[in-house]
Gaussian input, Z-matrix of N, CA and C with variables (Angstrom, degrees):
# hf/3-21g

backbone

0 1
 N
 C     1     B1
 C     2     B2     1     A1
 N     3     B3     2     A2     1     D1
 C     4     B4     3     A3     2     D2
 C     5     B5     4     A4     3     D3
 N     6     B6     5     A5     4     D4
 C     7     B7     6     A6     5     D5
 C     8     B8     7     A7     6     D6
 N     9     B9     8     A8     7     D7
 C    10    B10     9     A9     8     D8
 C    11    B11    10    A10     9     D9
 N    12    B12    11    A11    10    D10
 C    13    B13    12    A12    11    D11
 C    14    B14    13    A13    12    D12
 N    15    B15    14    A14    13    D13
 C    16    B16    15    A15    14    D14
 C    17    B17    16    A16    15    D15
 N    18    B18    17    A17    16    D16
 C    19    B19    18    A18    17    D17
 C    20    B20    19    A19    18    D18
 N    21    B21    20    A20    19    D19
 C    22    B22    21    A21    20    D20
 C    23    B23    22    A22    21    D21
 N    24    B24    23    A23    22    D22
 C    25    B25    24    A24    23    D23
 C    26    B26    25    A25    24    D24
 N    27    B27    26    A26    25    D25
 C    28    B28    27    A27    26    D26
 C    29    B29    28    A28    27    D27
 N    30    B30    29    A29    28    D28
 C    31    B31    30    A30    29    D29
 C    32    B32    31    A31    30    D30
 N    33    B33    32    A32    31    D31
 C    34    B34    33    A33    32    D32
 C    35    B35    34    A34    33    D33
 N    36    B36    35    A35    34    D34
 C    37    B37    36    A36    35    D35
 C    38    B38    37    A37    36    D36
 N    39    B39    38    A38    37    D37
 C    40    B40    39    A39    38    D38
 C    41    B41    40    A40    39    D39
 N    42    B42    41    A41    40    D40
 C    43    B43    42    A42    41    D41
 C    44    B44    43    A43    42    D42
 N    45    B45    44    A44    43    D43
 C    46    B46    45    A45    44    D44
 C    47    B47    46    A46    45    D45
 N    48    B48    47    A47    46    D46
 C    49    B49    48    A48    47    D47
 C    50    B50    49    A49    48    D48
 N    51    B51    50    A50    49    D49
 C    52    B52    51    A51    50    D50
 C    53    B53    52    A52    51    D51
 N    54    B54    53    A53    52    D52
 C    55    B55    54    A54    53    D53
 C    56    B56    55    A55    54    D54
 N    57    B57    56    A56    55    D55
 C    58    B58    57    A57    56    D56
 C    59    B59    58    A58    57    D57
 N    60    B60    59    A59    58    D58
 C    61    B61    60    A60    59    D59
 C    62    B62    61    A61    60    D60
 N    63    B63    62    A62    61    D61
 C    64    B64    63    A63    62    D62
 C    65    B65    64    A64    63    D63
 N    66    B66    65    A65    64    D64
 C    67    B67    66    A66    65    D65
 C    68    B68    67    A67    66    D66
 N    69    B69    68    A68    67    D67
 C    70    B70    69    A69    68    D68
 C    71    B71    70    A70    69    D69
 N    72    B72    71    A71    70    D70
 C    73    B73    72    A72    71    D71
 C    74    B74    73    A73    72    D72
 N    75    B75    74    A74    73    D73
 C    76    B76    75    A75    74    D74
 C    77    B77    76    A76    75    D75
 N    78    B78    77    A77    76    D76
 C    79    B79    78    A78    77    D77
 C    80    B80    79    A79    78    D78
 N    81    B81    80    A80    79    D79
 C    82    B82    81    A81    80    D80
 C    83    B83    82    A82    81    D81
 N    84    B84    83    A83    82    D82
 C    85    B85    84    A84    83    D83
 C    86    B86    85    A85    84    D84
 N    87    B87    86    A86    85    D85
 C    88    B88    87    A87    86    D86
 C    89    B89    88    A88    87    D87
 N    90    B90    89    A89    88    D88
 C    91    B91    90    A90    89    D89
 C    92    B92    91    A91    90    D90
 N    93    B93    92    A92    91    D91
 C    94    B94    93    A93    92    D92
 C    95    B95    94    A94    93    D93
 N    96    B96    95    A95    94    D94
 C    97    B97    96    A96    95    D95
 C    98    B98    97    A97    96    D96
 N    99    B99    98    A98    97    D97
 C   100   B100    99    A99    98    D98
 C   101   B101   100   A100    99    D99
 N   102   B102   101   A101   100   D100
 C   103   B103   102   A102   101   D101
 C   104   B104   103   A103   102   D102
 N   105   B105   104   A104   103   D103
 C   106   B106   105   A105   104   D104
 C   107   B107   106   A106   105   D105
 N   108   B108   107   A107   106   D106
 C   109   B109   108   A108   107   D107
 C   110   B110   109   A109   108   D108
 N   111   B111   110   A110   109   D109
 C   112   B112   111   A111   110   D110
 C   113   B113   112   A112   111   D111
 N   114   B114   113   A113   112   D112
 C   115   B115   114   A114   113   D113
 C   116   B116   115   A115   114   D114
 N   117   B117   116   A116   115   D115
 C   118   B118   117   A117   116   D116
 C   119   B119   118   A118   117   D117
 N   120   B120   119   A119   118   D118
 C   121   B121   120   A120   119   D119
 C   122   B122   121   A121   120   D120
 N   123   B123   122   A122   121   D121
 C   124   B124   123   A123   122   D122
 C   125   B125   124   A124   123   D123
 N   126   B126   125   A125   124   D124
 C   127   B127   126   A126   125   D125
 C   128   B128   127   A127   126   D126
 N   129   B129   128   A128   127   D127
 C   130   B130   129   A129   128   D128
 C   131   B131   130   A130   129   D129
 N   132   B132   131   A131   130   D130
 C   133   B133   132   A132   131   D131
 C   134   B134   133   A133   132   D132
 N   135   B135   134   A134   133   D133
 C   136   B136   135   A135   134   D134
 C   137   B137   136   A136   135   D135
 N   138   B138   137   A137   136   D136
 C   139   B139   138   A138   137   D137
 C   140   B140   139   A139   138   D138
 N   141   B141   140   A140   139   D139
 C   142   B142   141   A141   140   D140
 C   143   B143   142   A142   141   D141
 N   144   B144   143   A143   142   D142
 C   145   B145   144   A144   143   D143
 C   146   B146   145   A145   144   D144
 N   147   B147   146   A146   145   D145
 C   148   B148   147   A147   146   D146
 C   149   B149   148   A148   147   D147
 N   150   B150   149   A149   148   D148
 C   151   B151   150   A150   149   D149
 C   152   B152   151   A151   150   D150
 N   153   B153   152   A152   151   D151
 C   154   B154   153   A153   152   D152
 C   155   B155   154   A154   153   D153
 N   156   B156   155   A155   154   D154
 C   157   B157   156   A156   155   D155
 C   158   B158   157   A157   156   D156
 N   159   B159   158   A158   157   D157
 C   160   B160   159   A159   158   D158
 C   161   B161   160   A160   159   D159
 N   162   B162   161   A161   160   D160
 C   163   B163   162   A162   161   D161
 C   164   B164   163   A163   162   D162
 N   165   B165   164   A164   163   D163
 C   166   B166   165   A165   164   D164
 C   167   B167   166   A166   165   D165
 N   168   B168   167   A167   166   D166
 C   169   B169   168   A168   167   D167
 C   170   B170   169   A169   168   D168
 N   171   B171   170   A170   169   D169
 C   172   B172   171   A171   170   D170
 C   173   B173   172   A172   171   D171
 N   174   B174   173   A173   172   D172
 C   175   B175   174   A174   173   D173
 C   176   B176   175   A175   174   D174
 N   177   B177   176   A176   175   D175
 C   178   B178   177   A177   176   D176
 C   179   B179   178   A178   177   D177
 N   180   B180   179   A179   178   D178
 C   181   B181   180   A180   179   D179
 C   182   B182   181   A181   180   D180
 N   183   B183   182   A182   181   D181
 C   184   B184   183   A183   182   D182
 C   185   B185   184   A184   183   D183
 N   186   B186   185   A185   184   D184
 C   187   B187   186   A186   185   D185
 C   188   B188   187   A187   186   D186
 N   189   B189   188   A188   187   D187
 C   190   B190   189   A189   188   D188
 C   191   B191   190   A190   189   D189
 N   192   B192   191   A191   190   D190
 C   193   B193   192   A192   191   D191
 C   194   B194   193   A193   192   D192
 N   195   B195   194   A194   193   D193
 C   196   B196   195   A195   194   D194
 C   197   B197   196   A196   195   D195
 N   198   B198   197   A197   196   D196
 C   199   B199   198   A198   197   D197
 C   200   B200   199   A199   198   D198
 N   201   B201   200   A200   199   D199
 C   202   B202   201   A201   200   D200
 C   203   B203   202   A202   201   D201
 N   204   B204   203   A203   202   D202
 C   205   B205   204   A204   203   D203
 C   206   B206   205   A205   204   D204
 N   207   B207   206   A206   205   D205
 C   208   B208   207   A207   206   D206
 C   209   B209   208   A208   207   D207
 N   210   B210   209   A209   208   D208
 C   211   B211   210   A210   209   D209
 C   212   B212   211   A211   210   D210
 N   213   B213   212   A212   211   D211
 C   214   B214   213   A213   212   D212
 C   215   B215   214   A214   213   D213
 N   216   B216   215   A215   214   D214
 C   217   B217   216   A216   215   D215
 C   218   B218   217   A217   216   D216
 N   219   B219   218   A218   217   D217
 C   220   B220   219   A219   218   D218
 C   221   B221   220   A220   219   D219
 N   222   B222   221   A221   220   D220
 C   223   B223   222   A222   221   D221
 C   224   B224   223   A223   222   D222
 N   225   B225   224   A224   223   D223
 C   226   B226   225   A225   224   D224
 C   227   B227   226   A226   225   D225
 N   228   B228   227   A227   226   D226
 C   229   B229   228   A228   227   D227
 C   230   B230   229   A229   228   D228
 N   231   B231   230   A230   229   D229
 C   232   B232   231   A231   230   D230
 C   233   B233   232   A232   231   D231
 N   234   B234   233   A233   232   D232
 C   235   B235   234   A234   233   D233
 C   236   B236   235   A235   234   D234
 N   237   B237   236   A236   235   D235
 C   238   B238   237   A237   236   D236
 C   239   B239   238   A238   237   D237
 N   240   B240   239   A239   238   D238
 C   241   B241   240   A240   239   D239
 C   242   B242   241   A241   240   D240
 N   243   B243   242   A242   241   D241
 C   244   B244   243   A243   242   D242
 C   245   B245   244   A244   243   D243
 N   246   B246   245   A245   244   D244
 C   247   B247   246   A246   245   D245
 C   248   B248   247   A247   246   D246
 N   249   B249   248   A248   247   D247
 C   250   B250   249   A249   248   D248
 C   251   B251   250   A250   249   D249
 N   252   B252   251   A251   250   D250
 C   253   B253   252   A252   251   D251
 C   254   B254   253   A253   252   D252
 N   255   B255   254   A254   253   D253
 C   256   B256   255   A255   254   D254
 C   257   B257   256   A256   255   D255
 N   258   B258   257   A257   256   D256
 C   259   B259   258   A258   257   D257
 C   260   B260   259   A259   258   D258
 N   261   B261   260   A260   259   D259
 C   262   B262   261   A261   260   D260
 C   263   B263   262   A262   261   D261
 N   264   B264   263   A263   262   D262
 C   265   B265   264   A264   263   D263
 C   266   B266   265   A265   264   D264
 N   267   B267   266   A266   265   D265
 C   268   B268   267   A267   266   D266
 C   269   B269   268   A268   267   D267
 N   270   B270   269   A269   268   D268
 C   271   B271   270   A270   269   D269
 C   272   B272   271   A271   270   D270
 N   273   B273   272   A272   271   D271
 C   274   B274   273   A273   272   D272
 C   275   B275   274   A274   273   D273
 N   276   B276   275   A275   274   D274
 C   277   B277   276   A276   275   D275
 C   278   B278   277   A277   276   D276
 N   279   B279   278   A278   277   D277
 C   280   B280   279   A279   278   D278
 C   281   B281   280   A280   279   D279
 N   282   B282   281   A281   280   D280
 C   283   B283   282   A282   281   D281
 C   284   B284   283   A283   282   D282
 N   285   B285   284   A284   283   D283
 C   286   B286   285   A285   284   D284
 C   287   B287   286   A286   285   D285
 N   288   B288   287   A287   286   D286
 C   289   B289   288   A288   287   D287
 C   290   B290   289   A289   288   D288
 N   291   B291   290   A290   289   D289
 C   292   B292   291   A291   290   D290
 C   293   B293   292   A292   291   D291
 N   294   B294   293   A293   292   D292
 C   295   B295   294   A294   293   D293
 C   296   B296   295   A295   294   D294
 N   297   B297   296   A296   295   D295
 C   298   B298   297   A297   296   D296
 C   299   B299   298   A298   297   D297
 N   300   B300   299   A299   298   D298
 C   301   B301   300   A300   299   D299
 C   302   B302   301   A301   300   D300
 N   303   B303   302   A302   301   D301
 C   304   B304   303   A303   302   D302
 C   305   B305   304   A304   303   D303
 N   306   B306   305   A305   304   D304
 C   307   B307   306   A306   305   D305
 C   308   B308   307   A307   306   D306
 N   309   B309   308   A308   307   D307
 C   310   B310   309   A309   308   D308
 C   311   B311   310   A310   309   D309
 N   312   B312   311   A311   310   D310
 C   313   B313   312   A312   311   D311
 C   314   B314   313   A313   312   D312
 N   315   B315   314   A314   313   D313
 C   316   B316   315   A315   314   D314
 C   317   B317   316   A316   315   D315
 N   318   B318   317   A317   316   D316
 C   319   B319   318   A318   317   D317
 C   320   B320   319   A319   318   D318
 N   321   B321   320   A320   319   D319
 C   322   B322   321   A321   320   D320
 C   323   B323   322   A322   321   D321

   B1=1.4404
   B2=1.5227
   B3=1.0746
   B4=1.6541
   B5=1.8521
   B6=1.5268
   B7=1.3186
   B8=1.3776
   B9=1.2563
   B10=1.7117
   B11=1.6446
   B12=1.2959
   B13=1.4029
   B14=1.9290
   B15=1.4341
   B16=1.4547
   B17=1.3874
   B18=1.4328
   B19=1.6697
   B20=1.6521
   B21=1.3876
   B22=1.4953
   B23=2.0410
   B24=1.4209
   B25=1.4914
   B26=1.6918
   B27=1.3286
   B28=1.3139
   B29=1.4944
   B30=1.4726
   B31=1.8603
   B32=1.3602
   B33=1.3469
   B34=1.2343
   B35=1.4216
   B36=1.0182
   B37=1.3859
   B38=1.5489
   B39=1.1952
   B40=1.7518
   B41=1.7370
   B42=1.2375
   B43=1.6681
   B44=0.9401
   B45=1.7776
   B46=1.6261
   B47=1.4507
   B48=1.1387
   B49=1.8686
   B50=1.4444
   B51=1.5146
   B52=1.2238
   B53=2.0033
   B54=0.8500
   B55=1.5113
   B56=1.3267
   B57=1.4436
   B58=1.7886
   B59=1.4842
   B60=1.9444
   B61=1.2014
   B62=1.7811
   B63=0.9830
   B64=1.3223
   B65=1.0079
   B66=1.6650
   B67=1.5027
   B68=1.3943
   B69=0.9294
   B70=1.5899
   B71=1.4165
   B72=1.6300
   B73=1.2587
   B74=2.0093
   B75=1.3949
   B76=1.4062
   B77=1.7010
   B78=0.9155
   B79=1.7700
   B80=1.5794
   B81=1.1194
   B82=1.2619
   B83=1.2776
   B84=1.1821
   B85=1.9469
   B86=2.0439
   B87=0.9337
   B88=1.9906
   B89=1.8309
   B90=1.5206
   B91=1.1318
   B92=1.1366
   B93=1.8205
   B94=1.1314
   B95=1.5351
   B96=1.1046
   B97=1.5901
   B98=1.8609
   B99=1.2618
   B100=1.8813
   B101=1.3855
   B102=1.6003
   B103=0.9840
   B104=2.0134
   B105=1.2779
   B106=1.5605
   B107=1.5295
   B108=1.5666
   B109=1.3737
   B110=1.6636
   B111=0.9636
   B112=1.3640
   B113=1.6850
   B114=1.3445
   B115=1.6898
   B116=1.3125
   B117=1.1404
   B118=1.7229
   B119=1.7919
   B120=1.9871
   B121=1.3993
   B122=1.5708
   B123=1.4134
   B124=1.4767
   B125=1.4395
   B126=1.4691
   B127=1.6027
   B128=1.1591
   B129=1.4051
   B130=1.1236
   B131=1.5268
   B132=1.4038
   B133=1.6489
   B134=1.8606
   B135=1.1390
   B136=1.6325
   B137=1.4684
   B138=1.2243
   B139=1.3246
   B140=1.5748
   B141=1.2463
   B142=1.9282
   B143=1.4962
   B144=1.5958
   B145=1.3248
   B146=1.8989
   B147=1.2685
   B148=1.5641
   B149=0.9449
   B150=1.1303
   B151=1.6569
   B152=1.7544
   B153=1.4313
   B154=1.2645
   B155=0.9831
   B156=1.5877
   B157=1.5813
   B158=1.2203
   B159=1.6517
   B160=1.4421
   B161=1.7843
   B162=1.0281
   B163=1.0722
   B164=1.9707
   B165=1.7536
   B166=1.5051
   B167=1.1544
   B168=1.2029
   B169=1.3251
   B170=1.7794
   B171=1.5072
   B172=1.4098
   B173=1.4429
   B174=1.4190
   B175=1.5916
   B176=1.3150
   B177=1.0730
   B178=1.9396
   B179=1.5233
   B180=1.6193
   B181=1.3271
   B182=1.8863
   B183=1.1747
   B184=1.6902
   B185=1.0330
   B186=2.0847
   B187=1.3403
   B188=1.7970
   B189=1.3843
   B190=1.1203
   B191=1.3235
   B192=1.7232
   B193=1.3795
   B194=1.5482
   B195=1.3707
   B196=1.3522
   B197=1.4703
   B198=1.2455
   B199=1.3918
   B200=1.6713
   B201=1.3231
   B202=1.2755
   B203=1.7640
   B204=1.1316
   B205=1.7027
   B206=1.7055
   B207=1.6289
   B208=1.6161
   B209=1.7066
   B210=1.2379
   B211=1.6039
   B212=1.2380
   B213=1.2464
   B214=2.0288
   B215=1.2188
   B216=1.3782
   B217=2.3403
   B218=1.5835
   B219=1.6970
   B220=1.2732
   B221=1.7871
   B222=1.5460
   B223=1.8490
   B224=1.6268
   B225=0.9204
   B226=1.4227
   B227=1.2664
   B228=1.8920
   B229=0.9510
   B230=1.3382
   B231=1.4561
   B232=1.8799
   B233=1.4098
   B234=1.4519
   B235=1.5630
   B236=1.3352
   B237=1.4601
   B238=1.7560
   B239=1.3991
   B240=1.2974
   B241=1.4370
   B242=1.5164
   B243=0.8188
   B244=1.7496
   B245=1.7965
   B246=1.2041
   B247=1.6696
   B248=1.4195
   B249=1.1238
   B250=1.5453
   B251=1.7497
   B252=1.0590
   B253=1.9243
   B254=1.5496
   B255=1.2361
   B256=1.0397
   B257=1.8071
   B258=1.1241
   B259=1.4403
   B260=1.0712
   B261=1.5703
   B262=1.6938
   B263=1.4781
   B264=1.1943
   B265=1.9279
   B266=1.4322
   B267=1.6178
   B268=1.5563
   B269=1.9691
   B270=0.6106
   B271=1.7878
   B272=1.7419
   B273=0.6993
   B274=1.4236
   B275=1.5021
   B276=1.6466
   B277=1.3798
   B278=1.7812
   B279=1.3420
   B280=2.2179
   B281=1.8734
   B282=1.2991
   B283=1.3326
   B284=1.9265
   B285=1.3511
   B286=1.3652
   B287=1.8392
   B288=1.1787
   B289=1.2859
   B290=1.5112
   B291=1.1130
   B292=2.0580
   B293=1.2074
   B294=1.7079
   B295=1.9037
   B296=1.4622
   B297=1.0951
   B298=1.3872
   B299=1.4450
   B300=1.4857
   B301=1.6357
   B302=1.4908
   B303=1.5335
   B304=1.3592
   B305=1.8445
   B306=0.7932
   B307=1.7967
   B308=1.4854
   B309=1.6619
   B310=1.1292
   B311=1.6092
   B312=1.4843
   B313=1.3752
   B314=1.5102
   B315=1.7188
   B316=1.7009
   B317=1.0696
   B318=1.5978
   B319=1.6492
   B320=1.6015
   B321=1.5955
   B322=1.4333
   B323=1.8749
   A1=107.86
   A2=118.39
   A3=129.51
   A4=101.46
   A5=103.04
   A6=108.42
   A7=95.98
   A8=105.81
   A9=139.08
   A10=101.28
   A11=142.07
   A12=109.88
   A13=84.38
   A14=98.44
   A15=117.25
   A16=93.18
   A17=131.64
   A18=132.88
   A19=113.95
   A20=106.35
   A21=114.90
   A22=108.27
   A23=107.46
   A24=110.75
   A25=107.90
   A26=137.25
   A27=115.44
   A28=97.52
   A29=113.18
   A30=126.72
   A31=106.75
   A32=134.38
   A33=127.83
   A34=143.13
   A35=159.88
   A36=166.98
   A37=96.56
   A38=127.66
   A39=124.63
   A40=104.95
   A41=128.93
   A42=132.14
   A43=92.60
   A44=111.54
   A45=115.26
   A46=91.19
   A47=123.01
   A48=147.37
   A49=91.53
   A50=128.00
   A51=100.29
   A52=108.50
   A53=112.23
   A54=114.62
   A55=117.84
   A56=117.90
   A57=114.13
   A58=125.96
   A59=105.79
   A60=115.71
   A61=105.45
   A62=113.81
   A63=100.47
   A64=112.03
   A65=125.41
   A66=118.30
   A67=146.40
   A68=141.18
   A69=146.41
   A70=105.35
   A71=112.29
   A72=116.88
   A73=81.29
   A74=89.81
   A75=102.13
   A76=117.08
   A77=102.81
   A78=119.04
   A79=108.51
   A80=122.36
   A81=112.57
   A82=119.15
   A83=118.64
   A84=111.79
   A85=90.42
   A86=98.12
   A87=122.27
   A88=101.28
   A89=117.14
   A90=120.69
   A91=141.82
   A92=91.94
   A93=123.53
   A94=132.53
   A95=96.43
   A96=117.63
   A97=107.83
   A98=98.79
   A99=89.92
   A100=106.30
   A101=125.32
   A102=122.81
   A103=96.92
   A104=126.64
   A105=119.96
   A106=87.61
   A107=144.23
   A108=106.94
   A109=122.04
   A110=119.27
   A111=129.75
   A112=102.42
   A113=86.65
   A114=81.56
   A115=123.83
   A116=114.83
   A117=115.70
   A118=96.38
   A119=116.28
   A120=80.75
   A121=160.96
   A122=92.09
   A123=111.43
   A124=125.23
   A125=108.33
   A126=123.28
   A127=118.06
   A128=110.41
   A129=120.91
   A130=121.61
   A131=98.33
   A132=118.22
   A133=97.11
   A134=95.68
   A135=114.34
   A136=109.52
   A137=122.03
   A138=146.61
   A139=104.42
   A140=108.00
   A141=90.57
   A142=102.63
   A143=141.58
   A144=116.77
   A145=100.17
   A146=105.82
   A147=131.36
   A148=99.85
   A149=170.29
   A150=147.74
   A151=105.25
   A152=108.67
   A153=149.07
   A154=114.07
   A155=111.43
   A156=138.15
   A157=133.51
   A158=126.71
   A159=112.40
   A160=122.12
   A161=139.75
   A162=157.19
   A163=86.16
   A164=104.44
   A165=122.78
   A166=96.44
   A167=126.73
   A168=154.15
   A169=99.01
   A170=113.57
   A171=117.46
   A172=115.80
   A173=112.53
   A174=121.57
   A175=129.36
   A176=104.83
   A177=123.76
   A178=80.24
   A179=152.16
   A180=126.00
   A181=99.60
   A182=95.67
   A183=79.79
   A184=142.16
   A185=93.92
   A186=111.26
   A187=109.65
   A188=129.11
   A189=155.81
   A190=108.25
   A191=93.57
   A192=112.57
   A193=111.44
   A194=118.45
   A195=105.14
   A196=120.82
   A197=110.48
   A198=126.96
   A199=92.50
   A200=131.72
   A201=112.93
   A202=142.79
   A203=75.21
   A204=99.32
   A205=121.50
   A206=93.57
   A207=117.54
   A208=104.89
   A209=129.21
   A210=132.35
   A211=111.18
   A212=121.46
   A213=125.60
   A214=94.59
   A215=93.12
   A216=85.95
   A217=92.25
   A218=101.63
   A219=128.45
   A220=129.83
   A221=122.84
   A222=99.70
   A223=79.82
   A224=143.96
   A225=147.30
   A226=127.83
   A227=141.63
   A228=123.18
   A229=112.44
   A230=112.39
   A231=131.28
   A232=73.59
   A233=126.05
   A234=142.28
   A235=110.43
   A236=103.53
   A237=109.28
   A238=106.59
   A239=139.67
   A240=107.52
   A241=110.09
   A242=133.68
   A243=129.35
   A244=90.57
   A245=130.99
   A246=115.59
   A247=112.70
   A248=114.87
   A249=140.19
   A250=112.68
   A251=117.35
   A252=136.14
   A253=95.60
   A254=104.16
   A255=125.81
   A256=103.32
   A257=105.05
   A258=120.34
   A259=121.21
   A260=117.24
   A261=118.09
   A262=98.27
   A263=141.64
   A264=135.55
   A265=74.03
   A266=87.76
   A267=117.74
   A268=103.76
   A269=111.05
   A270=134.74
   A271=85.34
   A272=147.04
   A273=145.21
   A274=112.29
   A275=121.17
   A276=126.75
   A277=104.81
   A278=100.30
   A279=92.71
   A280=83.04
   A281=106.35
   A282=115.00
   A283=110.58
   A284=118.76
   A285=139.20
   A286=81.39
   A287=119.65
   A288=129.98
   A289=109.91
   A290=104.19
   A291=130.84
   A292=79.53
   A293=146.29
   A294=117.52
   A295=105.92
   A296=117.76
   A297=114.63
   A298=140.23
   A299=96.72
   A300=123.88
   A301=113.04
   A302=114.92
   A303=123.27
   A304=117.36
   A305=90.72
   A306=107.14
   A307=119.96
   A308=118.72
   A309=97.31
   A310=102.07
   A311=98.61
   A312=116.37
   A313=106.28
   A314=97.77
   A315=111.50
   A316=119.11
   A317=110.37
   A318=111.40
   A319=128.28
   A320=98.41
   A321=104.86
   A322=127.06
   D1=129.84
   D2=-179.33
   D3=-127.22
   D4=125.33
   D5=174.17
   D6=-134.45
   D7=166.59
   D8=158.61
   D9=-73.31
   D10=131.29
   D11=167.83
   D12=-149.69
   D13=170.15
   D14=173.39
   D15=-86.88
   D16=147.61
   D17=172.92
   D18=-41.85
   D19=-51.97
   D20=-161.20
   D21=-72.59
   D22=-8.08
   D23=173.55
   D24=-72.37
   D25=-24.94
   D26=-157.33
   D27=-117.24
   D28=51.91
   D29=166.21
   D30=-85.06
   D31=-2.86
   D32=-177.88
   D33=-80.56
   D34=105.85
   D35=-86.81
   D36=-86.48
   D37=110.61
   D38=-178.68
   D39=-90.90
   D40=149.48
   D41=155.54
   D42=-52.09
   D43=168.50
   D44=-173.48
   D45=-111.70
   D46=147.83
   D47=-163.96
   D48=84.93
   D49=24.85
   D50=175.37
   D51=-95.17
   D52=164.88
   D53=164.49
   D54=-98.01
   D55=124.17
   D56=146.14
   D57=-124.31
   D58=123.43
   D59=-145.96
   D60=-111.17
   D61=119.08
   D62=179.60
   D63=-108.22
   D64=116.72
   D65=154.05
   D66=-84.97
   D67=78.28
   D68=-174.86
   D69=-60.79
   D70=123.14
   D71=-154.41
   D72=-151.51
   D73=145.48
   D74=166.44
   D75=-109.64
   D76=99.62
   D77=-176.47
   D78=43.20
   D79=-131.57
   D80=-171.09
   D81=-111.52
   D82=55.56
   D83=-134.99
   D84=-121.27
   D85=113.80
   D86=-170.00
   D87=5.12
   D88=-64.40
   D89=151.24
   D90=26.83
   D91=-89.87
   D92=178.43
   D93=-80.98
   D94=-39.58
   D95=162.87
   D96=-61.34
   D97=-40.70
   D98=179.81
   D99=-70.04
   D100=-49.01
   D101=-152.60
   D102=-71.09
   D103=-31.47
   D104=-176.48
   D105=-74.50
   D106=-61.11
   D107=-164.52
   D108=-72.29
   D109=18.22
   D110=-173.57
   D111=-113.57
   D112=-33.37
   D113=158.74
   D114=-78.55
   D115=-38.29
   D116=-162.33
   D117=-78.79
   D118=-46.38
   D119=159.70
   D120=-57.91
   D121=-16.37
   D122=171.26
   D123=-61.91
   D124=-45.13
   D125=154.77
   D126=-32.39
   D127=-70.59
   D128=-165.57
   D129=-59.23
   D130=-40.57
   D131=-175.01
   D132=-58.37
   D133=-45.09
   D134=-146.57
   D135=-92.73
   D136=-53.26
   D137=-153.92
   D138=-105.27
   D139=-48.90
   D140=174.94
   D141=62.87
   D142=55.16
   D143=134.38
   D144=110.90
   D145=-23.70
   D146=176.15
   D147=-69.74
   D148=20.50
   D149=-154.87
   D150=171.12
   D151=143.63
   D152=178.57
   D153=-126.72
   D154=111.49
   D155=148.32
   D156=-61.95
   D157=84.33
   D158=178.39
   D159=-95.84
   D160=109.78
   D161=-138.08
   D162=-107.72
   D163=130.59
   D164=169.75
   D165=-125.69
   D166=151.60
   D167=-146.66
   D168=-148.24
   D169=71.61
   D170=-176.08
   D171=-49.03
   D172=-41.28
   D173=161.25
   D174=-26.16
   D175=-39.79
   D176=-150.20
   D177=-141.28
   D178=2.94
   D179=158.31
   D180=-146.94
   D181=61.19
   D182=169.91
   D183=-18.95
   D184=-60.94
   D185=-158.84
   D186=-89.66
   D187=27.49
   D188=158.95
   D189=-60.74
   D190=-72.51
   D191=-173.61
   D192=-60.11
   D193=-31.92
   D194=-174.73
   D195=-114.11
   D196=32.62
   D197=163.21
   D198=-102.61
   D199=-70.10
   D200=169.72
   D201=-52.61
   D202=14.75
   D203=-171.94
   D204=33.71
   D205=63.34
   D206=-170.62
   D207=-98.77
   D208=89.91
   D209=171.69
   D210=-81.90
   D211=-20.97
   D212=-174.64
   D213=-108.31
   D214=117.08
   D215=147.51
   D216=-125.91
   D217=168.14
   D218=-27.17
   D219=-28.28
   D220=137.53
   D221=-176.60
   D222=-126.67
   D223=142.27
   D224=129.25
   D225=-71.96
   D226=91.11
   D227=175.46
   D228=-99.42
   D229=154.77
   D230=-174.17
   D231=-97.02
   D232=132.09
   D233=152.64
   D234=-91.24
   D235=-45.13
   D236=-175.24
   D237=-149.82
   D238=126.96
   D239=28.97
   D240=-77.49
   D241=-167.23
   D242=-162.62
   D243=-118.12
   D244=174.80
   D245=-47.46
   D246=-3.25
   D247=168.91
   D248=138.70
   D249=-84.43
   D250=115.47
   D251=164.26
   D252=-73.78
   D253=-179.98
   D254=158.77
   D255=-177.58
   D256=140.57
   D257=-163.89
   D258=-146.81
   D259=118.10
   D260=-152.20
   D261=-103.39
   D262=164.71
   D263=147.76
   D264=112.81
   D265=178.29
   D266=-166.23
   D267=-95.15
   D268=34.83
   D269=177.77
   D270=53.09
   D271=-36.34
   D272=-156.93
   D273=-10.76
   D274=-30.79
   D275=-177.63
   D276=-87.62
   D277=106.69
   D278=-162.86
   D279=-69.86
   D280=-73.46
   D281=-155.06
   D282=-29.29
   D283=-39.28
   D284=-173.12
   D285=-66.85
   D286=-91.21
   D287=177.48
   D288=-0.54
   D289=-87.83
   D290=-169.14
   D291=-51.81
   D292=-71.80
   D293=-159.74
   D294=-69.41
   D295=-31.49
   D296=168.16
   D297=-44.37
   D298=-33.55
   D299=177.94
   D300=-114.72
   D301=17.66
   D302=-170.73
   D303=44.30
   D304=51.27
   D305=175.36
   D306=-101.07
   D307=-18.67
   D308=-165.85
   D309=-76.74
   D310=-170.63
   D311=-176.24
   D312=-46.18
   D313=127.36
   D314=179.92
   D315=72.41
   D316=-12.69
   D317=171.55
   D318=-88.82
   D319=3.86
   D320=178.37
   D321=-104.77

């Protein structure tokens, strides 16, 4: 599932193996656009159906970004499973990504 969302929509109780992914993206600018399809393949590869993409639009929500205290976009945050990640660049590096998001092998 991939949405557009305001920050304060995705407080809601998730299944556990579930994912919540936040991307903070600044409009549509090369970047940003790589780093969501590089996300969504990763999902897909990885995640199988588990996981939600919520997409911020720093442009159109500043003050998103700076309640989470986000200065880089592209930012990728892991909300859940908990830790919290946070992951700056256009994901382009998978392998960095997946240990990052506990994906690698046996870690999913």
């Amino acid at each position: 599932m991939i949405r557009s969302t305001p920050l304060a929509a995705g407080k809601k109780k998730r299944k556990q193996g579930h994912y919540l992914l936040r991307l903070f993206m600044a409009g549509n600018g090369p970047n940003s656009t790589r780093a969501l399809s590089n996300l969504r393949e990763l999902c897909r590869q990885h995640l199988k159906g588990r996981f939600t993409i919520e997409t911020i639009d720093v442009v159109k929500n500043f003050d998103a970004a700076v309640r989470e205290n986000i200065l880089i976009t592209p930012a990728l945050v892991l909300e859940a499973p908990l830790p919290r990640v946070v992951i700056l660049g256009n994901l382009s590096h998978l392998q960095k990504v997946r240990l990052a998001l506990r994906l690698a092998e046996g870690a999913s």
